[in-house]
gemmi code that builds the backbone of each chain (N, CA, C; Angstrom):
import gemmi

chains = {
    "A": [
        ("UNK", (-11.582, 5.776, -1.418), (-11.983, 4.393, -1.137), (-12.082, 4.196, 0.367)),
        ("UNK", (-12.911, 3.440, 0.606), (-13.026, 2.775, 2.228), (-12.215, 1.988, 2.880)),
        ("UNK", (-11.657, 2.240, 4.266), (-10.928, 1.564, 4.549), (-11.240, 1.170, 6.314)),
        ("UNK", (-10.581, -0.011, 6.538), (-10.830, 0.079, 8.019), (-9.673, -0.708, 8.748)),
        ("UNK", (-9.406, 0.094, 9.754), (-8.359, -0.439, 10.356), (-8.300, -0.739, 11.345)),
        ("UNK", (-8.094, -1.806, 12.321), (-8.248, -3.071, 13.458), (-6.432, -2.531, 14.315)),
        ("UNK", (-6.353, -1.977, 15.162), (-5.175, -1.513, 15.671), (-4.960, -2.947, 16.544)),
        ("UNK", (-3.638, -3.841, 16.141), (-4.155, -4.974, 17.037), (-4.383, -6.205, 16.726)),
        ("UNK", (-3.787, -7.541, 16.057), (-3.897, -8.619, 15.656), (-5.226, -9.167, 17.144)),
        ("UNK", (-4.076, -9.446, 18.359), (-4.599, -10.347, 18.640), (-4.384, -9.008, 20.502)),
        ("UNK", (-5.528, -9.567, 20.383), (-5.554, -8.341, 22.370), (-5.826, -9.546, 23.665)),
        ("UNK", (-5.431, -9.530, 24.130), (-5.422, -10.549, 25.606), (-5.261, -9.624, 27.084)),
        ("UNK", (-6.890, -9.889, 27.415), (-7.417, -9.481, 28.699), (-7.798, -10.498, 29.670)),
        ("UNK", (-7.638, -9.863, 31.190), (-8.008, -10.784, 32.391), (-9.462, -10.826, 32.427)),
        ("UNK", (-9.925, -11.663, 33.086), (-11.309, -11.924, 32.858), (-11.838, -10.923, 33.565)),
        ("UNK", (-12.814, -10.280, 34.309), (-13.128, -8.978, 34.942), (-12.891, -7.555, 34.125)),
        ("UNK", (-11.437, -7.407, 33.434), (-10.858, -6.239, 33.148), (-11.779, -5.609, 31.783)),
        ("UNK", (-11.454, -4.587, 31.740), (-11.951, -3.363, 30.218), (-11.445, -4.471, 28.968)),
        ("UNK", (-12.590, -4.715, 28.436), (-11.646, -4.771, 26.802), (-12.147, -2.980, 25.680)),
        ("UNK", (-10.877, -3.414, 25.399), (-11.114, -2.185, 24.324), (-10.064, -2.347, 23.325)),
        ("UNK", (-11.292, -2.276, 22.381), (-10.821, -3.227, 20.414), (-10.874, -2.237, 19.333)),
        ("UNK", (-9.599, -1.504, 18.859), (-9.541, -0.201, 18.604), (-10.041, -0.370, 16.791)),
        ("UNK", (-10.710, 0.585, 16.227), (-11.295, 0.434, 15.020), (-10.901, 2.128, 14.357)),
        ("UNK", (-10.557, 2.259, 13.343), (-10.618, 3.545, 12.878), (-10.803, 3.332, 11.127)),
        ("UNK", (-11.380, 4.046, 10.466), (-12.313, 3.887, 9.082), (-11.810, 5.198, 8.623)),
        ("UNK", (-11.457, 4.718, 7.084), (-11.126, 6.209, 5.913), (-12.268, 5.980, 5.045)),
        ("UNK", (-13.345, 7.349, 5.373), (-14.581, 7.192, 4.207), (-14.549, 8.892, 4.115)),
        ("UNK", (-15.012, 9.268, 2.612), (-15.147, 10.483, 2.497), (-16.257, 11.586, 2.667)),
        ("UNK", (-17.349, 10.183, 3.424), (-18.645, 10.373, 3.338), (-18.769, 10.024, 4.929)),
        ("UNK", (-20.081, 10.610, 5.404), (-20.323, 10.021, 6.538), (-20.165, 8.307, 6.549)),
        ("UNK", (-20.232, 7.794, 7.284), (-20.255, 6.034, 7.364), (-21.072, 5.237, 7.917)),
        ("UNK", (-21.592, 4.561, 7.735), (-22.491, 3.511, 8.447), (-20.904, 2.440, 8.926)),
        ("UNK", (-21.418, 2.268, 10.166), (-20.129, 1.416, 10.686), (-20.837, 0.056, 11.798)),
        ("UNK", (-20.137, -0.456, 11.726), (-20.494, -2.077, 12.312), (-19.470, -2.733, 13.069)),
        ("UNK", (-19.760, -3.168, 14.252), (-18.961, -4.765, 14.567), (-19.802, -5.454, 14.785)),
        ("UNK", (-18.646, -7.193, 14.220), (-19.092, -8.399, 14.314), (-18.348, -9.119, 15.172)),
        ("UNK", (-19.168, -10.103, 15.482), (-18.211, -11.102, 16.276), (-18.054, -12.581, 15.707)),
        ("UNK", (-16.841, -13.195, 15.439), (-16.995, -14.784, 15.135), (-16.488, -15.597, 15.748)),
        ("UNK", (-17.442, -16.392, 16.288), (-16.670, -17.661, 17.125), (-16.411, -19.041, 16.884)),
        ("UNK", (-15.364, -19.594, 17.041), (-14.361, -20.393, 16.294), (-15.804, -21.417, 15.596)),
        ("UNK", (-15.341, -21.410, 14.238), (-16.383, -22.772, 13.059), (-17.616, -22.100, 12.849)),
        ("UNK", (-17.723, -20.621, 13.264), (-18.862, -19.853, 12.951), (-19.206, -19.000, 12.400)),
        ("UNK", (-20.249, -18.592, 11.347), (-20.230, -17.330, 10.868), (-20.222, -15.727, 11.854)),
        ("UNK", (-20.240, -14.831, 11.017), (-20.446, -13.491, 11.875), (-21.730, -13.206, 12.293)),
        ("UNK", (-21.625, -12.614, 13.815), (-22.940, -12.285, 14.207), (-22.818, -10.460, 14.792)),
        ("UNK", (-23.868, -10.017, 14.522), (-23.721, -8.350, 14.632), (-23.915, -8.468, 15.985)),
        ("UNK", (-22.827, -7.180, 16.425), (-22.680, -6.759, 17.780), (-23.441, -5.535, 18.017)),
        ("UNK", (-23.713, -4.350, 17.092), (-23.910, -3.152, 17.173), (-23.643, -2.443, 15.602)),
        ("UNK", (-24.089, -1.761, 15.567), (-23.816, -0.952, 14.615), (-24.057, 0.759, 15.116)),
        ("UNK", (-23.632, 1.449, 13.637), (-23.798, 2.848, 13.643), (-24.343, 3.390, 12.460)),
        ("UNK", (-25.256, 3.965, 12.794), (-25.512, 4.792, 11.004), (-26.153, 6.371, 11.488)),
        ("UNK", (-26.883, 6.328, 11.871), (-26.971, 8.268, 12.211), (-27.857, 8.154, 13.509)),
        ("UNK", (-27.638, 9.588, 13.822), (-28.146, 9.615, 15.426), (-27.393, 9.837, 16.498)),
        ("UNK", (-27.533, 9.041, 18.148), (-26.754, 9.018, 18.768), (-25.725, 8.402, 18.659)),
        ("UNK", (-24.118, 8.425, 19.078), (-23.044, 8.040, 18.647), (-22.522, 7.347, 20.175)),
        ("UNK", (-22.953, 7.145, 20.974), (-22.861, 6.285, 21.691), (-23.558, 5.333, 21.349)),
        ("UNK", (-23.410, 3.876, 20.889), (-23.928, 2.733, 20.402), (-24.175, 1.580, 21.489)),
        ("UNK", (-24.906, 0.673, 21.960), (-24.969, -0.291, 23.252), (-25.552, -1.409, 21.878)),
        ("UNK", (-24.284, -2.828, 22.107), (-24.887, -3.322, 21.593), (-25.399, -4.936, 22.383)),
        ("UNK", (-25.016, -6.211, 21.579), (-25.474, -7.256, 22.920), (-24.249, -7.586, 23.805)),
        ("UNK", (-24.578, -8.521, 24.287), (-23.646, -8.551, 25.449), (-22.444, -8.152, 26.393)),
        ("UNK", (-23.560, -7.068, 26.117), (-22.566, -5.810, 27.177), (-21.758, -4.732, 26.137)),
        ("UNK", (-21.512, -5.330, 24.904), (-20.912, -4.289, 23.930), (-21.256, -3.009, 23.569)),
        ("UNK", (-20.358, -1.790, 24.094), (-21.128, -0.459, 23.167), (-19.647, -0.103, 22.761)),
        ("UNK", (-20.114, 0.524, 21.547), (-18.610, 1.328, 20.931), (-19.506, 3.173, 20.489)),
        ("UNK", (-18.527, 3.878, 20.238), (-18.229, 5.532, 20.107), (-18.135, 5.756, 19.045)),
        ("UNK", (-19.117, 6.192, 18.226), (-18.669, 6.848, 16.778), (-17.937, 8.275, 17.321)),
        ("UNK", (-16.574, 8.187, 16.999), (-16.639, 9.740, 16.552), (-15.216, 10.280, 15.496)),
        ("UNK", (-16.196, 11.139, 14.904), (-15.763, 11.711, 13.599), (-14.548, 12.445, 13.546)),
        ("UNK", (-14.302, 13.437, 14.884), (-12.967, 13.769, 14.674), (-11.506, 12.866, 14.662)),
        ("UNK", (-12.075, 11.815, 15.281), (-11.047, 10.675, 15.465), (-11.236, 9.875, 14.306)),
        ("UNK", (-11.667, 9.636, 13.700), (-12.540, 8.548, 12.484), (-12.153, 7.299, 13.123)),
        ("UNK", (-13.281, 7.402, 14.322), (-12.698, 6.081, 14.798), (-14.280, 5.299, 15.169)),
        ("UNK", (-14.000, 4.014, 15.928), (-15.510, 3.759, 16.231), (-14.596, 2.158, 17.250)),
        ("UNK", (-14.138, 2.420, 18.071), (-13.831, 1.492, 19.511), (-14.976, 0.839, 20.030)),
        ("UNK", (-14.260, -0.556, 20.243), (-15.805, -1.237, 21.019), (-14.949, -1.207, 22.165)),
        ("UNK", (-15.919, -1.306, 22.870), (-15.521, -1.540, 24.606), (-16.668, -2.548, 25.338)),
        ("UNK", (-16.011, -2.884, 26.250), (-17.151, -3.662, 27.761), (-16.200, -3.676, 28.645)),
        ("UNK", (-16.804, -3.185, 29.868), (-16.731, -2.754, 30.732), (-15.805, -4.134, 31.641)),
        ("UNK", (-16.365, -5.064, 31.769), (-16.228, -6.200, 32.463), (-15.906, -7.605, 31.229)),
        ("UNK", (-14.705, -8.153, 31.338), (-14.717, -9.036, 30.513), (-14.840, -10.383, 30.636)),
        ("UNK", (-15.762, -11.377, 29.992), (-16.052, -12.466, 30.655), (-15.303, -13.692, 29.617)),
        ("UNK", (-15.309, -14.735, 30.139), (-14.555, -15.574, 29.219), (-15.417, -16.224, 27.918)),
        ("UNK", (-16.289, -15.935, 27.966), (-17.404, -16.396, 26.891), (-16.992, -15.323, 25.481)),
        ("UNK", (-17.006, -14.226, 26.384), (-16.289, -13.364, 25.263), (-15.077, -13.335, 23.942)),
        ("UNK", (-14.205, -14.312, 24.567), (-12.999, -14.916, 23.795), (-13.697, -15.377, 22.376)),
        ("UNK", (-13.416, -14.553, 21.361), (-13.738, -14.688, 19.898), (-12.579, -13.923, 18.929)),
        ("UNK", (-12.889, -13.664, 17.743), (-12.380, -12.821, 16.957), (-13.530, -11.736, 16.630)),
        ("UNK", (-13.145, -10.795, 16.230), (-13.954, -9.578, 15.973), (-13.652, -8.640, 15.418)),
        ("UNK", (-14.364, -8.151, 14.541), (-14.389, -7.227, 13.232), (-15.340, -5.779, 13.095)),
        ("UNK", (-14.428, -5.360, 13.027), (-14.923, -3.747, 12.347), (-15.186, -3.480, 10.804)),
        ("UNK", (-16.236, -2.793, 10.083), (-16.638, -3.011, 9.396), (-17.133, -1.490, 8.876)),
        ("UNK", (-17.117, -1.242, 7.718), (-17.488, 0.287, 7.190), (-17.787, 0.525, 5.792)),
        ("UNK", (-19.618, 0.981, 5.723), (-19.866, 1.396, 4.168), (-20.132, 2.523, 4.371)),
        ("UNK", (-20.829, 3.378, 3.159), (-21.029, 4.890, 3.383), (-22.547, 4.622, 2.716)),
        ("UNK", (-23.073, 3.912, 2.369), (-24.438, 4.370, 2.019), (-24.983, 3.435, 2.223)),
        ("UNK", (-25.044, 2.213, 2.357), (-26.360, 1.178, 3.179), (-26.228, 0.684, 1.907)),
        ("UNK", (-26.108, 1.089, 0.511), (-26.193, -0.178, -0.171), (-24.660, -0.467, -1.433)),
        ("UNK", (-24.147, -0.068, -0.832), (-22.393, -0.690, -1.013), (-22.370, -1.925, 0.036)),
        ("UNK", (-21.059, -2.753, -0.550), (-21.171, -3.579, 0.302), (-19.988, -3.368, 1.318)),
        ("UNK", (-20.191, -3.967, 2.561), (-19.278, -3.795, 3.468), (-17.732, -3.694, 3.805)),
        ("UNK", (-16.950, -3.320, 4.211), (-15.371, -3.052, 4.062), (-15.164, -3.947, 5.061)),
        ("UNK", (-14.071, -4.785, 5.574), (-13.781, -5.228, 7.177), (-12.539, -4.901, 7.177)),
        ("UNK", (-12.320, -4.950, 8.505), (-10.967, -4.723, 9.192), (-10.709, -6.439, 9.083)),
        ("UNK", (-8.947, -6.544, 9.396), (-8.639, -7.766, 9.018), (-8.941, -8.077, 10.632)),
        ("UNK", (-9.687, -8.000, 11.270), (-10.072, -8.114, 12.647), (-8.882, -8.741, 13.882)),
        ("UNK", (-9.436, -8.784, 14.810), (-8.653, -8.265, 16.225), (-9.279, -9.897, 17.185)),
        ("UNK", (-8.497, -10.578, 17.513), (-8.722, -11.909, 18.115), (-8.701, -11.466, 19.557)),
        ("UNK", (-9.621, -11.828, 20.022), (-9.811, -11.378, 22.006), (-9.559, -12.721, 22.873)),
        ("UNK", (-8.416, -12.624, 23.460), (-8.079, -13.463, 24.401), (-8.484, -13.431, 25.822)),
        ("UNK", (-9.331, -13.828, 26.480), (-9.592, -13.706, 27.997), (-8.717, -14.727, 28.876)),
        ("UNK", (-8.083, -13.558, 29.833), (-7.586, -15.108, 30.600), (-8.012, -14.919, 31.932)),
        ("UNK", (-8.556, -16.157, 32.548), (-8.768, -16.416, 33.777), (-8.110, -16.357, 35.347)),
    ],
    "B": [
        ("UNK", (-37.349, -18.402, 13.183), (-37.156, -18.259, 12.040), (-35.896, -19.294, 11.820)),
        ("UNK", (-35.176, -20.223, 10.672), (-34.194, -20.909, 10.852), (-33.383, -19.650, 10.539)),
        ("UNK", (-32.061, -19.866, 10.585), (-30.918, -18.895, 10.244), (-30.850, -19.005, 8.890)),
        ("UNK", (-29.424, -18.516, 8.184), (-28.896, -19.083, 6.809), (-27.795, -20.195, 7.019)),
        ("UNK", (-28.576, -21.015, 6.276), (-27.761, -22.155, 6.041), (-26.476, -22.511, 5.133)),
        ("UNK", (-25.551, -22.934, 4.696), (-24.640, -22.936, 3.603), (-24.209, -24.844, 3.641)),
        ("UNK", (-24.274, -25.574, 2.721), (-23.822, -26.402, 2.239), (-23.034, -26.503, 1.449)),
        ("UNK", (-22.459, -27.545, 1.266), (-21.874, -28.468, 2.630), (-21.078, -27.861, 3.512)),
        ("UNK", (-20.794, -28.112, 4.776), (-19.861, -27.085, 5.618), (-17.881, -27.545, 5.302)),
        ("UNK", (-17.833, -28.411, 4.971), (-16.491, -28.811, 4.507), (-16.440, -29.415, 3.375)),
        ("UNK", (-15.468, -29.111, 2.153), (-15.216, -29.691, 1.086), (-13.528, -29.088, 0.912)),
        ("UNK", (-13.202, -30.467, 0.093), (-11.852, -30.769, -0.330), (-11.967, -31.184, -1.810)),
        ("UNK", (-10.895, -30.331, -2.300), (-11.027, -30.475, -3.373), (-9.364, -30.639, -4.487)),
        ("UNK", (-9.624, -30.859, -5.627), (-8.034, -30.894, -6.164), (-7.923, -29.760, -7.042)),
        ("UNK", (-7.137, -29.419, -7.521), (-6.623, -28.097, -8.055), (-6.868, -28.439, -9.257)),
        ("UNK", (-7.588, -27.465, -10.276), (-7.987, -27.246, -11.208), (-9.633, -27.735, -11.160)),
        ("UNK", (-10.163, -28.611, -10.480), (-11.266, -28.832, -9.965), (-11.782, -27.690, -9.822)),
        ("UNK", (-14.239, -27.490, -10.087), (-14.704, -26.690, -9.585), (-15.028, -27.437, -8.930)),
        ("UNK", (-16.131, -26.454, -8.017), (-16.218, -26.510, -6.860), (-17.484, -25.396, -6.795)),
        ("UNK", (-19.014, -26.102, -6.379), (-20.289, -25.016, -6.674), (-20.579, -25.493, -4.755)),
        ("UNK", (-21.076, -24.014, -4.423), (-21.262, -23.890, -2.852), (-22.838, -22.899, -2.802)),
        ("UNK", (-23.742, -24.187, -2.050), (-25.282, -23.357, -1.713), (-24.932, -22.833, -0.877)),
        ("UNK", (-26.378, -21.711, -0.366), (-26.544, -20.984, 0.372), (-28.258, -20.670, 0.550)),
        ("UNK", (-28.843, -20.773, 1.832), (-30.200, -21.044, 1.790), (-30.850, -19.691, 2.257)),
        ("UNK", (-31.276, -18.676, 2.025), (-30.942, -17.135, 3.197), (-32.320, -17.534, 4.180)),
        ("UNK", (-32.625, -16.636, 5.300), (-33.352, -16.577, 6.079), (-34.558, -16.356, 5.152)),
        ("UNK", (-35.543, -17.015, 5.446), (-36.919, -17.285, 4.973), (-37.366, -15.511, 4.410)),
        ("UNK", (-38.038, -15.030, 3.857), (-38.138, -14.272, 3.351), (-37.044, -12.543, 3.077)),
        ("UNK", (-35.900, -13.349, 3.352), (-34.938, -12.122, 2.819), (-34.671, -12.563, 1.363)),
        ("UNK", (-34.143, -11.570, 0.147), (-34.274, -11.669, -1.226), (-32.590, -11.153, -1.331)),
        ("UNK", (-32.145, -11.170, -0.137), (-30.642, -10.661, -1.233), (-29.721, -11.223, -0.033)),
        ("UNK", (-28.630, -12.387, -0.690), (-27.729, -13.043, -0.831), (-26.425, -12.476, -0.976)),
        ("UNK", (-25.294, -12.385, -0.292), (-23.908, -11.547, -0.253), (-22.833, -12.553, -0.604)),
        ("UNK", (-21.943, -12.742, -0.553), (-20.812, -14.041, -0.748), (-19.666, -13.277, -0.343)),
        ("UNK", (-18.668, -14.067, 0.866), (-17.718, -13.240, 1.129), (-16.558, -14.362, 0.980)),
        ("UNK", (-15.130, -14.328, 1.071), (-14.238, -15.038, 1.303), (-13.885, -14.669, 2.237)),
        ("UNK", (-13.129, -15.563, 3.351), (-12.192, -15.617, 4.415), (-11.106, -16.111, 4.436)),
        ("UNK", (-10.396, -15.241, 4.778), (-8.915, -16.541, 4.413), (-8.127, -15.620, 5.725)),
        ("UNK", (-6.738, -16.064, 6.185), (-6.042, -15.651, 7.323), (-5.532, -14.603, 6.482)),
        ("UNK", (-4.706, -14.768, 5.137), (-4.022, -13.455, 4.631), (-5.150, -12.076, 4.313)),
        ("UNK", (-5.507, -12.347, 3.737), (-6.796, -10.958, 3.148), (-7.648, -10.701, 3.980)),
        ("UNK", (-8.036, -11.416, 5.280), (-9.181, -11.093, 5.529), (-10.435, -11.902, 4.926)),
        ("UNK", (-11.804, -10.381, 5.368), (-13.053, -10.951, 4.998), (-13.295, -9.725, 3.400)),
        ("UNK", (-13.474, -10.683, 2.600), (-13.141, -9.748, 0.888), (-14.591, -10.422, 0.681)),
        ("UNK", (-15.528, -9.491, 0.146), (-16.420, -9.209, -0.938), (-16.464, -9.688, -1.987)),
        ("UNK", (-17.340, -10.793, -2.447), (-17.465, -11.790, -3.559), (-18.315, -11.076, -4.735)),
        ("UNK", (-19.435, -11.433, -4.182), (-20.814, -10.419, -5.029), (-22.025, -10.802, -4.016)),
        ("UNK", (-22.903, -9.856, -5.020), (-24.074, -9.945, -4.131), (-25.375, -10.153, -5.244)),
        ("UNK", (-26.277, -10.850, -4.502), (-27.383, -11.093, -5.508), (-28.908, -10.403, -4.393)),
        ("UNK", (-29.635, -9.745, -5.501), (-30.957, -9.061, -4.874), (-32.308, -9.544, -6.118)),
        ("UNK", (-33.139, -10.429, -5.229), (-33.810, -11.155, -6.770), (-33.542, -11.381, -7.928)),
        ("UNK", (-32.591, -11.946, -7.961), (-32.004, -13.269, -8.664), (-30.757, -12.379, -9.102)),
        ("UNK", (-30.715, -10.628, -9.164), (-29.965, -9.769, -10.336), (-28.887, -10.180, -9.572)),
        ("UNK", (-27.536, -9.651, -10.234), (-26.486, -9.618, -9.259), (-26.241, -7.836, -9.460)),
        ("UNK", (-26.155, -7.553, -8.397), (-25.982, -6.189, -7.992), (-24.692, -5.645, -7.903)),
        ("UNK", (-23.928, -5.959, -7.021), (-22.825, -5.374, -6.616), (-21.464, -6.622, -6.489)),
        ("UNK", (-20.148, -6.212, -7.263), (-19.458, -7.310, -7.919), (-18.125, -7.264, -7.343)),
        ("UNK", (-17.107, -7.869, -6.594), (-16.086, -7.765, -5.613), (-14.900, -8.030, -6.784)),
        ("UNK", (-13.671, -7.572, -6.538), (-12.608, -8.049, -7.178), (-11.837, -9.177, -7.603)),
        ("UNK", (-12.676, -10.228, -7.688), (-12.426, -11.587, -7.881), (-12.420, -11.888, -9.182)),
        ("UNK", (-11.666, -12.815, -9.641), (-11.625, -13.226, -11.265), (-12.609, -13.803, -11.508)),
        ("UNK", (-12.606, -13.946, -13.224), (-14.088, -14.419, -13.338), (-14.247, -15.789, -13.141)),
        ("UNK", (-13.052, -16.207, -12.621), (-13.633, -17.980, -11.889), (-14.637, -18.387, -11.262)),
        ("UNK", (-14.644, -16.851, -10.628), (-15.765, -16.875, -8.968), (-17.077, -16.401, -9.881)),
        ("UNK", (-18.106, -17.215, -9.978), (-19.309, -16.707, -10.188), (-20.521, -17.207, -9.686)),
        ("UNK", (-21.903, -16.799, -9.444), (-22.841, -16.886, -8.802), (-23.695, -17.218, -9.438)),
        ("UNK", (-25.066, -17.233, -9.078), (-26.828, -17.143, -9.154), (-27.533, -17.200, -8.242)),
        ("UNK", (-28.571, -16.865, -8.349), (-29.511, -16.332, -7.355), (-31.167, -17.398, -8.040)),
        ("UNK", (-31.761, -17.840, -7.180), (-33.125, -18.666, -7.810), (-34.058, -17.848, -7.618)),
        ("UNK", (-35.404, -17.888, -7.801), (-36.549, -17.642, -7.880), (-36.909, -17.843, -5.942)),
        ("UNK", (-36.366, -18.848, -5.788), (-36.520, -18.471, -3.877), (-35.459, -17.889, -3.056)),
        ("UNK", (-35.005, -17.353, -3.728), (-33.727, -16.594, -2.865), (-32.183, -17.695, -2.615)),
        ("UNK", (-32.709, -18.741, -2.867), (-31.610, -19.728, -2.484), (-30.404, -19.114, -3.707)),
        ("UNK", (-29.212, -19.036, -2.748), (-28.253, -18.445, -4.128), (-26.862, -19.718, -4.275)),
        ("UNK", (-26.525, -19.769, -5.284), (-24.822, -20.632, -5.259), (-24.021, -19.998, -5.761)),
        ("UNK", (-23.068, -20.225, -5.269), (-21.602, -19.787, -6.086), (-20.352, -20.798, -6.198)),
        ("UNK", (-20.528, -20.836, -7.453), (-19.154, -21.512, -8.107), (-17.663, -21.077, -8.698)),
        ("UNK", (-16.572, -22.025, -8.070), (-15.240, -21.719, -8.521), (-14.819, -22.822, -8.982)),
        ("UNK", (-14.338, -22.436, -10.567), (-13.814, -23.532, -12.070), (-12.279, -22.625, -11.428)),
        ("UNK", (-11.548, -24.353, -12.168), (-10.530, -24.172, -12.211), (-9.850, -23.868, -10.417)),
        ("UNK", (-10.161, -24.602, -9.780), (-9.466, -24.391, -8.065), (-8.035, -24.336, -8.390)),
        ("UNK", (-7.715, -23.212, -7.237), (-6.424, -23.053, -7.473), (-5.722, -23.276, -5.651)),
        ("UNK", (-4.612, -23.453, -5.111), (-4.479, -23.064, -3.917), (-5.016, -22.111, -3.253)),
        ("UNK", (-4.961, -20.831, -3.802), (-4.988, -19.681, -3.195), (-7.020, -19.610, -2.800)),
        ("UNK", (-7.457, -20.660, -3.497), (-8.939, -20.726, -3.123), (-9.187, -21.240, -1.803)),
        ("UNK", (-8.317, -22.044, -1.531), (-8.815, -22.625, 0.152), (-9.015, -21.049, 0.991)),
        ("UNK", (-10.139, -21.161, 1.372), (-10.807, -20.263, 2.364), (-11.996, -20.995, 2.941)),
        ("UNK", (-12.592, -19.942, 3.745), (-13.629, -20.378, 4.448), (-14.822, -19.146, 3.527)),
        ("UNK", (-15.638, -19.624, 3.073), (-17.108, -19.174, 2.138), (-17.851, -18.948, 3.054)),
        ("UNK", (-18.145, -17.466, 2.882), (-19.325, -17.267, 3.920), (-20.538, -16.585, 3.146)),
        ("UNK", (-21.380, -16.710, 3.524), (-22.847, -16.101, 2.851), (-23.441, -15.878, 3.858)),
        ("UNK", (-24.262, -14.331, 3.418), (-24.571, -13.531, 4.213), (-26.118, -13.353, 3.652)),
        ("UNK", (-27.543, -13.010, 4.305), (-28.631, -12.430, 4.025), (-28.812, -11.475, 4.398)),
        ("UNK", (-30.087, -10.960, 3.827), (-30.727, -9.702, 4.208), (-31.811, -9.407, 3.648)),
        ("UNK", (-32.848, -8.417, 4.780), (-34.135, -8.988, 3.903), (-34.653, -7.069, 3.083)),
        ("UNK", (-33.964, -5.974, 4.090), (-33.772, -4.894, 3.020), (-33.257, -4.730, 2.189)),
        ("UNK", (-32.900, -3.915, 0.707), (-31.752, -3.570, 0.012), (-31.011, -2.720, 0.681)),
        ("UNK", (-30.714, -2.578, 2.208), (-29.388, -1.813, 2.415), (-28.585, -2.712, 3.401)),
        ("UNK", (-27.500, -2.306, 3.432), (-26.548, -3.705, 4.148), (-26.442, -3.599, 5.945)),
        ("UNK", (-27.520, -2.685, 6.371), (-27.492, -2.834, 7.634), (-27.738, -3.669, 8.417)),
        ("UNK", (-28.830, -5.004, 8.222), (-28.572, -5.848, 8.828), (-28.576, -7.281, 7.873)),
        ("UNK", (-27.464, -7.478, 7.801), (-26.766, -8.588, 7.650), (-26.541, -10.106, 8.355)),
        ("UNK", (-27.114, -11.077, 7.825), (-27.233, -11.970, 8.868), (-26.451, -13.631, 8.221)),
        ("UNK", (-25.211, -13.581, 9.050), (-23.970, -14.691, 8.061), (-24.430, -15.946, 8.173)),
        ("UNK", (-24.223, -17.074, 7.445), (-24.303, -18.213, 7.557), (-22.864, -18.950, 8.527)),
        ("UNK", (-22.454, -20.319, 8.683), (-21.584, -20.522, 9.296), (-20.619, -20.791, 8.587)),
        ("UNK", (-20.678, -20.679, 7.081), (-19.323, -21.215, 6.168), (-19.328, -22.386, 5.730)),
        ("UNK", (-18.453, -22.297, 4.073), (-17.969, -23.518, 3.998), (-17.040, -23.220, 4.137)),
        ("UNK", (-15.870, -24.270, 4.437), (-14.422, -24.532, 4.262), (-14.134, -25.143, 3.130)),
        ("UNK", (-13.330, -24.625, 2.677), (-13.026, -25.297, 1.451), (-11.401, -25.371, 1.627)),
        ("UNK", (-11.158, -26.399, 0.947), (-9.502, -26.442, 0.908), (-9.482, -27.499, -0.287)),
        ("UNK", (-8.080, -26.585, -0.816), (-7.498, -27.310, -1.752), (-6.342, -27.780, -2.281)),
        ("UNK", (-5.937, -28.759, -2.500), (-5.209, -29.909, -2.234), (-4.337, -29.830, -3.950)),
    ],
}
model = gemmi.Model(1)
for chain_id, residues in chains.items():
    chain = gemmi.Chain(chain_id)
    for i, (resn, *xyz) in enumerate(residues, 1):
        res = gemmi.Residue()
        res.name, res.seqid = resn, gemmi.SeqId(i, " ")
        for name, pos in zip(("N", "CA", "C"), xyz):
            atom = gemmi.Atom()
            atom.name, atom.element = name, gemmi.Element(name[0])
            atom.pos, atom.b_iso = gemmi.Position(*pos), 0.0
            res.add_atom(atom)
        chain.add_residue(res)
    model.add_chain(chain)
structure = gemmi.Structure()
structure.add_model(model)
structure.setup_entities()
C-alpha cells in the first residue's frame, strides 16, 4: 500500500532563509509524486509534481523538490523564503496516474520576519 | 477559464441530519474527485466520478455517496450526520483520466452540531 510521510507538523523559518519540507513515500512501484499548497479558507493548488524523466523538479514560486529513489524521498525546497509563502503543504503519492492520490498529513510553514 | 466551484462554502448542520454538497468542475473536465479534510486524518479520498460512472471508491461508509450529471457537475451526499463528519469537503477536477493534474475547489465546511 501507499504511503506518505510529512517529517514535521509544523516548520518555522526566517524570512530570507532555506525552507526545506521533508516528504518520503512507501510505493512498490515507481511513483508519480506531487506537492500542494493550501492557504488558509482555500483549496489545494499544485506546486510541482513528478512522474518520469528528470528528477530535479522546478515548480511555481520558486519551488523545486528531488525525486530520489534510493532515499524514497521527494523534499521541496526554496532557496529564499518569503512571507507570502506561509501556508500549509502537502506531499502526495500514486503509482499509476489513475489511482487516486495518497497525502501526507502535511507540514504547516511558518515565516517569520 | 472559471476554476471549480463548490457550494455552499459553509454549512451547519444537526446530527443525524443529511447534508448534499455541489461541485461545479472546470469547464470541460469530465472527472470529479471528493476528498475530506479534517485536522485528525488528514486529506482522505471520498470517490471519484469520470462521466457520470463512479470509478474509484475511498473507505468511507456507505453514508457518503455521490453522482456525477450529464455536465460534469457532481454532488455528494451524507445521511445520517454524525460528529465525526464536520470537515472541510473538498472537490477536485480534471480534464484527463489520470490524476496528474488535479485542480481543487475551495471547500465546504461543514460542521456538525
Amino acid at each position: 500500500a501507499q504511503s506518505v510521510t510529512q517529517l514535521g507538523s509544523h516548520v518555522s523559518v526566517s524570512e530570507g532563509a532555506l525552507v526545506l519540507l521533508r516528504c518520503n513515500y512507501s510505493s512498490s512501484v515507481p511513483p508519480y509524486l506531487f506537492w500542494y499548497v493550501q492557504y488558509p479558507n482555500q483549496g489545494l493548488q499544485l506546486l510541482l509534481k513528478y512522474t518520469t524523466g528528470a528528477t530535479l523538479v522546478k515548480g511555481i514560486n520558486g519551488f523545486e523538490a528531488e525525486f530520489k529513489k534510493s532515499e524514497t524521498s521527494f523534499h521541496l525546497t526554496k532557496p529564499s523564503a518569503h512571507m507570502s509563502d506561509a501556508a500549509e503543504y502537502f506531499c502526495a503519492v500514486t503509482y499509476s496516474g489513475n489511482t487516486p492520490l495518497v497525502f501526507g498529513k502535511g507540514t504547516r510553514l511558518s515565516v517569520i520576519a | 477559464k472559471a476554476g471549480v466551484t463548490q457550494t455552499p462554502r459553509y454549512l451547519i448542520k444537526t446530527r443525524g441530519q443529511q447534508v448534499t454538497l455541489s461541485c461545479s468542475p472546470i469547464s470541460g473536465h469530465r472527472s470529479v474527485s471528493w476528498y475530506q479534510q479534517t485536522p485528525g486524518q488528514g486529506l482522505q479520498f471520498l470517490f471519484e466520478y469520470f462521466s457520470e460512472t463512479q470509478r474509484n471508491k475511498g473507505n468511507f461508509p456507505g453514508r457518503f455517496s455521490g453522482r456525477q450529471f450529464s455536465n460534469s457537475r457532481s454532488e455528494m451526499n451524507v445521511s445520517t450526520l454524525e460528529l465525526g463528519d464536520s470537515a472541510l469537503y473538498l472537490c477536485a477536477s480534471r480534464e484527463q483520466e489520470t490524476y496528474e493534474e488535479q485542480y481543487f475547489g475551495p471547500g465546504t465546511r461543514l460542521t456538525v452540531t
